[in-house]
TORTORKOL-825348 format. One line per 2 residues: number of its first residue (from 0); their letters; for each residue x, y, z of C-alpha. Coordinates in steps of 0.001 Angstrom, whole numbers, plus 524288, in hexadecimal, padded with zeros to 5 digits. Example, Ala and Ser with C-alpha at 12.3 -4.5 7.8 and 13.67 -1.06 7.14 Angstrom:
BEGIN
0) as) 8300C,7EE6C,81E78  83566,7FBDC,81BE4
# end
This chain:
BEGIN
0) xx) 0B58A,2A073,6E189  0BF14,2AB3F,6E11B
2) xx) 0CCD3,2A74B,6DDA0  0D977,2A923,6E4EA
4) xx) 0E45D,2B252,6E094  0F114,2ABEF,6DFDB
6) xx) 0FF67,2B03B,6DC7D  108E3,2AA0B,6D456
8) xx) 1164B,2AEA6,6D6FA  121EF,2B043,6CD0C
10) xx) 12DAF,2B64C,6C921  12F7B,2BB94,6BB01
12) xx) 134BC,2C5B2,6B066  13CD7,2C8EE,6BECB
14) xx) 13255,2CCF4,6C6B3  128DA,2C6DF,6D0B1
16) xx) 11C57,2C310,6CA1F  10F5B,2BDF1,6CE5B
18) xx) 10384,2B7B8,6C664  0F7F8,2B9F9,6D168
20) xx) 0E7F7,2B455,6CC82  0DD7C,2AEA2,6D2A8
22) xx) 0DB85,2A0B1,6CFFB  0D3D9,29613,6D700
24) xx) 0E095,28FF7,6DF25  0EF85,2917F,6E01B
26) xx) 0F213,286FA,6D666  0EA27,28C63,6CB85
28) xx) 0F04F,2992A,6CE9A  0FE18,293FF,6CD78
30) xx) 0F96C,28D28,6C02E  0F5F1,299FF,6B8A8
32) xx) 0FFB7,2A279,6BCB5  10B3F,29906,6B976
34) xx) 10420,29975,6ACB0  10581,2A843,6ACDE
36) xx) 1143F,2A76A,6B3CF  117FC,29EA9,6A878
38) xx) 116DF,2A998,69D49  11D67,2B3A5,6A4A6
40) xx) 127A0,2A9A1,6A3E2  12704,2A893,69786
42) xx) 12883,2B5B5,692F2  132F4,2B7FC,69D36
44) xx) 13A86,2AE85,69704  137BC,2B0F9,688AF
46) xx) 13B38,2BFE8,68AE2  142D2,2C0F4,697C6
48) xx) 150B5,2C7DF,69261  15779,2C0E7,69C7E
50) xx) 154C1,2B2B5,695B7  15DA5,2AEE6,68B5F
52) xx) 1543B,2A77D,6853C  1490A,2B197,68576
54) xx) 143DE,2B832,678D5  14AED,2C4D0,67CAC
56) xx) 1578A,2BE3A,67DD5  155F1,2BAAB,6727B
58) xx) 152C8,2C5C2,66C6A  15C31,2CDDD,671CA
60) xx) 1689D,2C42E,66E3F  16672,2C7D1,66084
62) xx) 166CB,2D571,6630A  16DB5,2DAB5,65743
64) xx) 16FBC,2CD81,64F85  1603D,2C86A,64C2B
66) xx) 15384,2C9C1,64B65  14C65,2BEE5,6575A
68) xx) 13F94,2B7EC,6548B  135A4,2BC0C,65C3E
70) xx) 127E2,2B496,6608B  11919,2BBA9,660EA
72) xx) 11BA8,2C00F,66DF2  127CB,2C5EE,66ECF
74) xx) 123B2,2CC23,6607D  11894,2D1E4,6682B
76) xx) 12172,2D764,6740A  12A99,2DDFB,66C59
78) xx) 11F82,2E498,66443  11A11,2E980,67255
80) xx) 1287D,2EDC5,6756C  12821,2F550,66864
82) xx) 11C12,2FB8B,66CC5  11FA7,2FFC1,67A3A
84) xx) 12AE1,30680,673AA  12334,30EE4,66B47
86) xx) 1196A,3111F,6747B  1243C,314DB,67F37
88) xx) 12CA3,31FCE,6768B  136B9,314D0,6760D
90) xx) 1381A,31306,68439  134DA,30428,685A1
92) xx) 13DF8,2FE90,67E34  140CC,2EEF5,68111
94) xx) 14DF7,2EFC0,67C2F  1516E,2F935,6877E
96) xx) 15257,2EEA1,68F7C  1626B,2EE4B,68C15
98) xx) 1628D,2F98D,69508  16454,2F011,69FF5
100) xx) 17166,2ECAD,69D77  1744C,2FA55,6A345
102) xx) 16CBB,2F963,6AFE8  16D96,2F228,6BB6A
104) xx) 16247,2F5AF,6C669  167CA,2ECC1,6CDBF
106) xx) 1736F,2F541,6D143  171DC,30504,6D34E
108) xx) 17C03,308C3,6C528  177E1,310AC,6BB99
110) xx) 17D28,30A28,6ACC9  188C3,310DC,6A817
112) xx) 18456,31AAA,69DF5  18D59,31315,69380
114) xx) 185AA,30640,696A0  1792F,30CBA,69316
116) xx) 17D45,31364,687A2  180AB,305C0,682A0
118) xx) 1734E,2FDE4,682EC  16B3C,30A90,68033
120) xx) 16E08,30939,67196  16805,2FA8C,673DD
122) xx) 15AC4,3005F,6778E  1506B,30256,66CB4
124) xx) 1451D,2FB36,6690F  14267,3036F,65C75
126) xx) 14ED8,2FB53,656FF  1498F,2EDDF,65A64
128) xx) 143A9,2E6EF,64D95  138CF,2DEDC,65192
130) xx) 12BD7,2D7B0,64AD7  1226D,2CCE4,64B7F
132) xx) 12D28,2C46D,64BBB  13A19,2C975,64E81
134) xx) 141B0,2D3BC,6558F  15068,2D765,65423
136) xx) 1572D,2E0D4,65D51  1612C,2E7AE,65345
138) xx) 16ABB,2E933,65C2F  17490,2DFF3,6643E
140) xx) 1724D,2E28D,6738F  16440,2E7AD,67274
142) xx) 15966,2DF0D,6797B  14D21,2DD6B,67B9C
144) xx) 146F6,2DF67,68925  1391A,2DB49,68A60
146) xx) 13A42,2DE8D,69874  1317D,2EABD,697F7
148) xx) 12694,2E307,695DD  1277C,2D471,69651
150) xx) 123A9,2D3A9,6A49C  11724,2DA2A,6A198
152) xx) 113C6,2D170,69541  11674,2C4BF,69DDF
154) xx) 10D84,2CB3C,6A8A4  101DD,2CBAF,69D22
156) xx) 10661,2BF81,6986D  104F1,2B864,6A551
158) xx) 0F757,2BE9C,6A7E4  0F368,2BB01,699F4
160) xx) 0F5AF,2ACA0,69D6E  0EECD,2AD17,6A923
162) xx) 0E2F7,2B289,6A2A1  0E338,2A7E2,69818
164) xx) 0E1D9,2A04D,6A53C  0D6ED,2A444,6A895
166) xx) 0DCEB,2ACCD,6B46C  0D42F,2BA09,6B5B5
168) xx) 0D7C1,2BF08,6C357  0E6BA,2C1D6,6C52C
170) xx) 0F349,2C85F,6C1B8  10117,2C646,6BD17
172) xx) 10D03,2CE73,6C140  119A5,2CD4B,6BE95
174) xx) 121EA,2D5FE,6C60A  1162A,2E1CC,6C6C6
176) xx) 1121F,2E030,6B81B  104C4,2DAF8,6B985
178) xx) 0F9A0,2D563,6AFF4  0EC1E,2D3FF,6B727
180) xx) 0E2F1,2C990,6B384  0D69C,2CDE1,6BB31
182) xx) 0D368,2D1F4,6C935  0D3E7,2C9F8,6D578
184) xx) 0CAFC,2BF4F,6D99F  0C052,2C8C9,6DF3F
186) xx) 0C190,2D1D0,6D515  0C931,2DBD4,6DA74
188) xx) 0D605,2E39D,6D43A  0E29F,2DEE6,6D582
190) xx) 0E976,2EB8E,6DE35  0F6BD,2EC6B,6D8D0
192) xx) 0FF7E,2F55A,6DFCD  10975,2FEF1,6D9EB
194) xx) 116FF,2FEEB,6DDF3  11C0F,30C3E,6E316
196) xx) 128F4,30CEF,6DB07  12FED,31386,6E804
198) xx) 12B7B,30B35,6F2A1  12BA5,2FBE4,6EE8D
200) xx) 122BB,2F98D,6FC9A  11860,302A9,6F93C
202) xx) 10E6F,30417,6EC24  1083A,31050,6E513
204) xx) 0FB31,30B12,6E0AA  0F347,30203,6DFAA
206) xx) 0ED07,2FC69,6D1DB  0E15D,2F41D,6D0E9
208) xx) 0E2DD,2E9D5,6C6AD  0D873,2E16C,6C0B1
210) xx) 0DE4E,2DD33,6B300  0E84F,2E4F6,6A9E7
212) xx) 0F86B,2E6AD,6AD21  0FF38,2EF60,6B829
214) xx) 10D95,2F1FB,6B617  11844,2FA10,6BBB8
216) xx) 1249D,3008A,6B87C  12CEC,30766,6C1F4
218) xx) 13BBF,30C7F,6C6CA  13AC8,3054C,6D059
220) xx) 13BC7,2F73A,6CB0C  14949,2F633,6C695
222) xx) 151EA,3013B,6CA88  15D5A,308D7,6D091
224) xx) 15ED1,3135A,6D7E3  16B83,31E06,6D51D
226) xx) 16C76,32A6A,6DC99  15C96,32BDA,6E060
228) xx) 15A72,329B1,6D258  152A0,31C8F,6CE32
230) xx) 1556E,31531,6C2C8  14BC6,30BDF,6BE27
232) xx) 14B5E,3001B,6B4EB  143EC,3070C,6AB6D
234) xx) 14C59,30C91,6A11F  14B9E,315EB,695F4
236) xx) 1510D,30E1F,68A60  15442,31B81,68525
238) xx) 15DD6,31EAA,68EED  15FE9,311FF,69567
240) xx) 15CC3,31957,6A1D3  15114,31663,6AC10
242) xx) 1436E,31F5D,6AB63  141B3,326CC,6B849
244) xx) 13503,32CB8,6B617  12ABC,323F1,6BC77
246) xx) 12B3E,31AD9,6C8FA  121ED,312D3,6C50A
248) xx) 11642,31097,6BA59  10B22,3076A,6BB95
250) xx) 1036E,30334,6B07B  0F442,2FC69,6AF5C
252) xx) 0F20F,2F5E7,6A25D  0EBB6,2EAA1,69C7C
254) xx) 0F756,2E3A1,69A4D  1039E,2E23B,6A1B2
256) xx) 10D28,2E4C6,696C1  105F4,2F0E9,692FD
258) xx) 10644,2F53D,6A134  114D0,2F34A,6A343
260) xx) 11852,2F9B7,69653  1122F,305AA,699AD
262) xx) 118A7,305CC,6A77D  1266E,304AF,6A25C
264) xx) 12257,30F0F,69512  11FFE,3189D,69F8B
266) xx) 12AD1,316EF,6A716  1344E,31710,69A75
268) xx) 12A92,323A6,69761  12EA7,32B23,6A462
270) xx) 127DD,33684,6A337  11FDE,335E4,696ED
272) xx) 119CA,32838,69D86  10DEB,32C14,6A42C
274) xx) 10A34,33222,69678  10C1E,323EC,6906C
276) xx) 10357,31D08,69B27  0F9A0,32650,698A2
278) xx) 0F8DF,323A4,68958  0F9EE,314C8,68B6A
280) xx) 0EDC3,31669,693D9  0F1A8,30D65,69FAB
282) xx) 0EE75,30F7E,6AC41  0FA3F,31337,6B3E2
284) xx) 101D0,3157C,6C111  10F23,31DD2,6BFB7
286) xx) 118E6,322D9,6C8CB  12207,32B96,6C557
288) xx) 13154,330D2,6CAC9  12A8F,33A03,6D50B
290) xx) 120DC,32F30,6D897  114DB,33620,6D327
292) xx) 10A19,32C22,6CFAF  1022B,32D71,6C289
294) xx) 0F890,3241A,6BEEE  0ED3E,320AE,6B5C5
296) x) 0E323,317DF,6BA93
# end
């Protein structure tokens, strides 16, 4: 007997989210993905910087004054961030998340130049001290931000969960960062569609997904707009300012973290970022200022 697909609504990390597999009725359904809701829960609240009680809180209270304890897993995210850094010529950098404190896309201001100048000297990962065990930020008013990528390890989580399950036909997405766990029912391809990043109503593409990770960054998430000129939520922790370069870049990968790493490397990348999906060797969907499409398939 061929099994029903069901849906599992939520609301996480800020975004709408969705566990969808086939299982043999609603109530089984409902069973497994709360399984898989619960971790993203978890992680949302050990990491989410808007907890006081979360690890990063933590973490970044003793900016300046003491080195925090840290567990296997947040040992192993903060090696990742180290690597993303390096691999990204210092573009993703998890303490640039301070950078908020100067902009509000909620209301169409640029930050005064004064108010930028003041948390850019907050912004460097290569100062952070970090191990197996520990991590200090050396300065008071740095934090941590695991923002860039904690979505997209909760998404792999979650479908890791599922899979211990026993779950082999399904997806999770939270908020368009999605983990496939294997095809539908009949064996056909998910068909995921691609937003086009200048009209919300419509899409660009189409991608057939199976298994693996799709993820998206784009100006058109978070932004505001000033004299025809858009400026997104993705900024340059160099100049505190937001990249213009690309609408939109899709990513294919085997897992989602690795997916949505590469989407937000080549948007911090601007130019030089279609040259950086091509060495990491993922298949790809880009579109840049002028809304010219490039893509690797």
């Amino acid at each position: 007997m061929v099994e029903q697909i069901y849906t599992v609504s939520f609301s996480a990390m800020g975004s709408r989210c969705e566990v969808r597999l086939a299982a043999a009725d609603a109530a089984v359904a409902r069973h497994l993905a709360m399984r898989a809701i619960e971790e993203v829960r978890r992680i949302e609240h050990k990491y989410s910087r808007y907890r006081n009680d979360s690890v990063v809180a933590r973490i970044n209270a003793a900016a300046g004054l003491r080195r925090v304890r840290c567990d296997q897993e947040t040992a192993a995210l903060l090696a990742y961030a180290d690597t993303l850094h390096a691999s990204s010529e210092q573009r993703f950098d998890i303490t640039s998340g301070v950078l908020r404190k100067a902009w509000d896309f909620r209301l169409a201001v640029l930050p005064r130049p004064e108010v930028l100048a003041g948390l850019l000297p907050l912004v460097g990962w290569h100062r952070v001290e970090f191990d197996d065990e520990s991590v200090f930020l050396p300065q008071q008013g740095m934090e941590l931000d695991f923002g860039g990528f904690g979505k997209e390890y909760a998404v792999d989580r979650a479908a890791e969960m599922l899979t211990i399950m026993g779950v082999t036909q399904g997806y999770v997405n939270l908020g368009g960062d999605m983990r496939f766990i294997g095809p539908r029912p009949d064996g056909a391809a998910w068909e995921i569609g691609i937003q086009d990043p200048r009209d919300m109503s419509a899409t660009v593409a189409g991608i057939p997904m199976e298994r693996g990770a799709l993820a998206t960054s784009g100006d058109y998430e978070r932004f505001i707009e000033l004299d025809g000129r858009r400026y997104c939520h993705v900024l340059n922790p160099r100049s505190g300012m937001p990249v213009s370069y690309w609408r939109s870049v899709s990513v294919v990968a085997p897992l989602a973290i690795t997916a949505g790493s590469c989407t937000t490397t080549a948007m911090l990348l601007e130019r030089d970022g279609l040259d950086f999906l091509e060495r990491a060797d993922v298949r790809y969907l880009a579109i840049d200022y002028e809304g010219r499409i490039f893509r690797r398939t």
